[in-house]
N, C-alpha and C positions, 0 to 999 in steps of 0.2 A: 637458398635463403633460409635464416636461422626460423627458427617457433618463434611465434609474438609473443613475449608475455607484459602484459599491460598493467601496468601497477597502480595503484588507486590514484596518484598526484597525474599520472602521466597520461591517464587515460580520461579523468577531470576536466581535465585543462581548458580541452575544446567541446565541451558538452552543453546545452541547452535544453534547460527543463520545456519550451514549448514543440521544439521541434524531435523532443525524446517521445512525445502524445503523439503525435501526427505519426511517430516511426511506432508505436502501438496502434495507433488505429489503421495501419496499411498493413502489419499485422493480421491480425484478424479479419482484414477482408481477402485474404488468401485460405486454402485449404484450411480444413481444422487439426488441430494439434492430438499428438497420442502422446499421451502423458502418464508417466508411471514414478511411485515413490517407493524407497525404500529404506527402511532404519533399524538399527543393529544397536544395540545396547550393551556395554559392560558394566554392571553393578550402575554409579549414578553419571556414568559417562555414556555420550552419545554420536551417533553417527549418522547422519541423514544426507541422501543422495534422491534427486528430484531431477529425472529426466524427460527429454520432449523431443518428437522427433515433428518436422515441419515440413513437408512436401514444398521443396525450391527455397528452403531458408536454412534446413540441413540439420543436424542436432545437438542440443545442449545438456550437459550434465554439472551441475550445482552441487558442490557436495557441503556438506555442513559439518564440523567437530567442534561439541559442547562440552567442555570438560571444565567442570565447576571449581574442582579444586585446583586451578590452574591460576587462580590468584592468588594463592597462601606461598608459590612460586615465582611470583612477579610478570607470570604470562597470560595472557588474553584469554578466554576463559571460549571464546568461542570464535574459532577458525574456520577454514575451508578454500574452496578455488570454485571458479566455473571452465567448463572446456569446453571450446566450439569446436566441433567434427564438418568435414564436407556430404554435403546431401548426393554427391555424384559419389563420389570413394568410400565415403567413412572417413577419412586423412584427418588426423589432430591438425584445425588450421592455428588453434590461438590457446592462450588462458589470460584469462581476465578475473583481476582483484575478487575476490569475494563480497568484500564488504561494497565496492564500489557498486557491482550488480545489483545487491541488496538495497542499499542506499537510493540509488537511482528507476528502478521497480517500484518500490515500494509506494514513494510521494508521487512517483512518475502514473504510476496507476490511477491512486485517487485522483491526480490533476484533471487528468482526461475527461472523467466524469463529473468533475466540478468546469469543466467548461462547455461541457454538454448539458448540464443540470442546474446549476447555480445561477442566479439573477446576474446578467452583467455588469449589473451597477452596484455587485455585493462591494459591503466598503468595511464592515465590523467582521472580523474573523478569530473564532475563538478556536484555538487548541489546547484540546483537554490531555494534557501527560505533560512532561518535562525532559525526553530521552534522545537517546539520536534521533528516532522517526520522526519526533515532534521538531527538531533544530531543524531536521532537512524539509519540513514542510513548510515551515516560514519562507524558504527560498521559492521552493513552487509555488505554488497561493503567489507569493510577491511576484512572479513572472509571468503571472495569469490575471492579476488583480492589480496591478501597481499603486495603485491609489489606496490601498485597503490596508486598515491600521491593526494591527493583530494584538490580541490579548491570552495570556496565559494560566492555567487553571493547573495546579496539580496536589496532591497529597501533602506532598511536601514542599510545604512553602518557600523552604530553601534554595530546592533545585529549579522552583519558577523561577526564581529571583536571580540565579545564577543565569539561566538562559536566557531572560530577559535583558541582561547586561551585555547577554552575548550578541542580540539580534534587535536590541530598541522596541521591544514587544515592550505592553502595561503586563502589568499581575493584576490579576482578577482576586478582588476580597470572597466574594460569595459565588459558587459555583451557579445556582439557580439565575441568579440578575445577570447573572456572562451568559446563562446561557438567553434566556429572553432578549437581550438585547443582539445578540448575531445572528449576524445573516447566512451566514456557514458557519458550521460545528463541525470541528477535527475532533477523530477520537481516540489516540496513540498512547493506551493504557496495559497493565498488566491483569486488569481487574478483573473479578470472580462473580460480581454482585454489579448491577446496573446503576452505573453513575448518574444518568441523565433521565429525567423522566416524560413522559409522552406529557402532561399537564405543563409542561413548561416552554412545551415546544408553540410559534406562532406560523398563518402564513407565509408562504414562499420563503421560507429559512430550505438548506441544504443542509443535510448529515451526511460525514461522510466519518465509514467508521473500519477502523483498521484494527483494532487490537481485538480481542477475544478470537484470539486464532483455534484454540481448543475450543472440543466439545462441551469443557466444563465452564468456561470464561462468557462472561456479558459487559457491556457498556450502555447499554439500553435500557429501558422494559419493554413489554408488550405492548405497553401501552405508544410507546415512541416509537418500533417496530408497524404497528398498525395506525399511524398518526398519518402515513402519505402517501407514497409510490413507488415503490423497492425496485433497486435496479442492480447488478450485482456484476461483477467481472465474469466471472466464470462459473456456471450453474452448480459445479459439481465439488468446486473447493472452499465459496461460498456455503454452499449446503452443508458439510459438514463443520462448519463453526459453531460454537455453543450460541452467538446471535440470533441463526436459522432455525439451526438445528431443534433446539430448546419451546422455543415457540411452535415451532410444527409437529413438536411430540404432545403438545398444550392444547392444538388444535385452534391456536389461536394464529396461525400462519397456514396455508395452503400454497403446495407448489402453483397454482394459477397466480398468487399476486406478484410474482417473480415476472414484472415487466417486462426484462429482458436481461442478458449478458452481452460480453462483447463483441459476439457474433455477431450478432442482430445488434450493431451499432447506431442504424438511422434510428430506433425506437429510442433513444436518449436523447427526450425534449421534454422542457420545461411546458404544461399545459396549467396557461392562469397563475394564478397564486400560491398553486398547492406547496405541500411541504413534498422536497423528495430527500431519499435516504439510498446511499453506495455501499453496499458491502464488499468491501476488499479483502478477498481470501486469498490472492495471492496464485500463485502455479508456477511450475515449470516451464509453460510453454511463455509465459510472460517473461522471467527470466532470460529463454533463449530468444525473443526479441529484443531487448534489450542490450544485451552482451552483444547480439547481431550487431546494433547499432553503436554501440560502444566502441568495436572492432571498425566500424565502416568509417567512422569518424576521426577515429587516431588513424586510420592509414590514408586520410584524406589532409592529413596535418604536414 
C-alpha cells in the first residue's frame, strides 16, 4: 500500500470542527506528550520543526519554511508538511497538508475551550484580526454557536471588509463598543502593543486569545489578563508567549492563577458570571492529534 499523502481539499472534505474538539479532548485524556522544537535560521529565512511523541497515538513532526522573500517570486512565503510515524515501529504512516494541520489546530483549539468556557447562549461574537486564523474561526464559533452573529474589528478596515463579504460577518466601527458588546472576544492578531483593555471587558464575556505567539507580542493588558480566570492549553507553550510571559515578569501574573491546561480538562467550567480568558499557545503535541485525526478521518472516507 502506497504512503498517504493527504492534501489540504482532500483531507477537508470530511472534517468537522465539533468532532475535531472531542478528538482533542480524548487526546489529552491519554498519556502526556514529549514535545521538543527546533529552528534553524539562514540570514531572514527560517526553518521550524515541532515534534511530539504520544504513548499509543505515535509521533508527529510539523515542519515549518518561512521564507519572506518568496513573494517577490510569486511563491508562498511560508511552507512545510506534517508526518505521522507509527508508535509500534517508527514506519512513516502518512503526510498531511501543512497548512491544513495548521488551519484546523489552531480554531480547533480555541473551540474546545469556548465550549467549555463560553456562556451557551453566547450570540455576539467579536474577532479581532482579519487573516486566515480569523476566516477559519468564523466557521468554528459558527459550529459551536449556530445562532451567533459575528462581527469584525481589524487595523485595516479594508481587509475587514473584504472578509466580511467573504463570511456575512458586520464590521465593527469602534473597536471598544465591539468589544463591550460581545460575549466572546477572538484574538487572531500580529500585535506588539495590547489591543483590548481590561476596563472594557463586562461579566461572563469569554476571551479567547490566539495571536501574541512571541515573547515580545500582546493583545491584552494586565489589566484584561487579570480581569477573570486564565485557562491555557498547554502550561509550557502558553507560558512562554509575550501574553504570559510579560505579565509574570511584572509580577502581575503568578504561575498559581493558571487554572488549568488541557490535561486537567474537567477544570474547564464556567463558575457564575465571571469573565474567562484561553490562551492558545499552540504545540506540537496538539498538532499530532490533530493530523492523527485528519488521517483516521480520510481513511474512513
Amino acid at each position: 500500500m502506497s504512503l498517504p499523502v493527504i492534501s489540504f481539499e482532500e483531507g477537508e472534505r470530511g472534517l468537522d470542527w465539533l468532532a475535531l474538539t472531542d478528538a482533542i479532548a480524548a487526546g489529552h485524556a491519554g498519556p502526556r506528550a514529549e514535545v521538543e522544537d527546533v529552528i534553524l535560521r539562514r540570514g531572514g529565512d527560517t526553518v521550524l520543526s515541532r515534534a511530539a511523541w504520544i504513548d499509543g497515538l505515535g509521533i508527529g513532526v510539523k515542519t515549518a519554511t518561512v521564507f519572506p522573500g518568496n513573494g517577490e517570486k510569486g511563491l508562498p512565503s511560508v511552507g512545510g508538511a506534517t508526518s505521522l510515524f507509527s508508535d509500534a515501529t517508527g514506519e512513516l504512516e502518512a503526510m498531511v497538508d501543512f497548512h491544513l494541520v495548521t488551519k484546523w489546530k489552531t480554531a480547533g483549539d480555541s473551540l474546545l475551550a469556548a465550549r467549555r468556557l463560553a456562556r451557551p447562549e453566547s450570540r455576539d461574537i467579536l474577532i479581532v484580526g482579519a487573516g486566515t486564523v480569523a476566516a477559519s474561526l468564523v466557521g468554528a464559533y459558527g459550529a459551536a454557536f449556530p445562532e451567533a452573529r459575528f462581527t469584525l474589528w481589524n487595523r485595516s478596515r479594508g481587509r475587514a471588509e473584504a472578509l466580511a463579504a467573504e463570511t456575512g460577518a458586520a464590521v465593527a466601527e469602534d473597536l471598544e463598543t465591539a468589544v463591550r458588546g460581545a460575549d466572546i472576544v477572538a484574538t487572531a492578531t500580529m500585535s506588539t502593543e495590547p489591543l483590548i483593555r481590561g476596563a472594557w471587558l463586562r461579566p461572563g464575556q469569554h476571551l479567547d486569545l490566539i495571536g501574541a505567539y512571541r515573547p515580545d507580542m500582546r493583545e491584552v493588558d494586565d489589566a484584561a489578563i487579570a480581569a477573570g480566570r486564565l485557562f491555557v492549553d498547554s502550561r509550557k507553550t502558553a507560558g512562554e508567549t509575550g501574553e504570559l510571559a510579560l505579565p509574570m515578569e511584572a509580577g502581575v501574573l503568578g504561575e498559581g492563577d493558571l487554572v488549568a491546561d488541557y490535561y486537567d480538562l474537567p477544570a474547564f467550567r464556567r463558575e457564575g458570571d465571571e469573565i474567562t480568558l484561553f490562551k492558545n499557545g499552540g504545540g506540537a503535541h496538539l498538532d499530532l492529534m490533530v493530523a492523527r485525526h485528519i488521517l483516521s478521518v480520510w481513511q474512513g472516507m
